[in-house]
C-alpha positions, 0 to 999 in steps of 0.5 A: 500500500504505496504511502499508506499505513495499516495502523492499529486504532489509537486514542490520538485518532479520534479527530481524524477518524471523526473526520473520516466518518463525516466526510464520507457519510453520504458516500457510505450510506449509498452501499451500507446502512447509515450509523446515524446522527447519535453516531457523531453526537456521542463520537467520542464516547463511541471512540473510548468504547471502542478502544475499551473493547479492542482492549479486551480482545474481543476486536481489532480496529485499523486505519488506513493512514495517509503520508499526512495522517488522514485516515483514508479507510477502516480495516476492523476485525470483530467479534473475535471468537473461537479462531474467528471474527467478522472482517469490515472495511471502508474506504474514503470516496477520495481513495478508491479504484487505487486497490487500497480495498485489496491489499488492506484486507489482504494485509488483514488477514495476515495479521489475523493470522499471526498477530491475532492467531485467528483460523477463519474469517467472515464478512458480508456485503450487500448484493449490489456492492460490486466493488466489495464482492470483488475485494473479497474474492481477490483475498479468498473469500468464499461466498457461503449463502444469502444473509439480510443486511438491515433490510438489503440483500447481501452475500455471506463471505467465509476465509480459512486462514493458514490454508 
């Protein structure tokens, strides 16, 4: 990923994360579910949680950062269980069609599988998300059945790691 860093999510990124967020909110919303105004009323509270959570090991929160910093995406890994975790990703508007997508996930998954000791991933995306499907398939993923993503179709994604 030419002058982008994979970082692990820190208490000094919320301002460049809220901003991130803000920025792209509309761009988001096209292809997944809104987060909504409480979202950015009580970023900060959300932030601290966040890192509370990734504390305990229960998930892993990235960021794409550009030379200067910005966050140019998201890269998180959640729900860890049993070897496992759902993979969700974002990409700032600005910074697609560069392959950010691809090697971000592909970046991902070797940490889940060193860093993390993780044995197989899941995602999903909705069913008219193009892009997402391709980022995935790119790095293994194989679909594995028809899921409802807050009232949009989608595609259920699984990954063996290690293999």
């Amino acid at each position: 990923m030419k002058n982008v860093n994979l970082t692990r999510l820190r208490d000094d990124h919320a301002a460049a994360l809220l901003t991130f967020e803000l920025e792209n909110r509309a761009y988001f919303a096209r292809s997944v579910p809104d987060r909504g105004d409480d979202y950015f009323a009580h970023f900060a509270a959300r932030h601290a949680a966040l890192l509370a959570e990734q504390e305990t090991g229960l998930c892993h929160f990235h960021l794409l950062l550009d030379e200067h910093g910005a966050v140019v995406g998201r890269v998180n890994l959640v729900d860890v269980m049993d070897g496992s975790a759902d993979l969700g990703y974002r990409i700032a508007e600005r910074a697609t069609g560069r392959g950010l997508a691809v090697a971000a996930v592909r970046e991902i998954r070797a940490r889940a599988a060193t860093e993390y000791a993780l044995t197989a991933l899941t995602a999903a995306t909705t069913t008219d998300n193009p892009a997402s499907h391709k980022v995935l398939t790119r790095n293994g993923f194989v679909p594995v059945g028809g899921i409802d993503l807050d009232g949009k179709p989608g595609t259920r994604y699984q990954l063996r790691l290690g293999q």
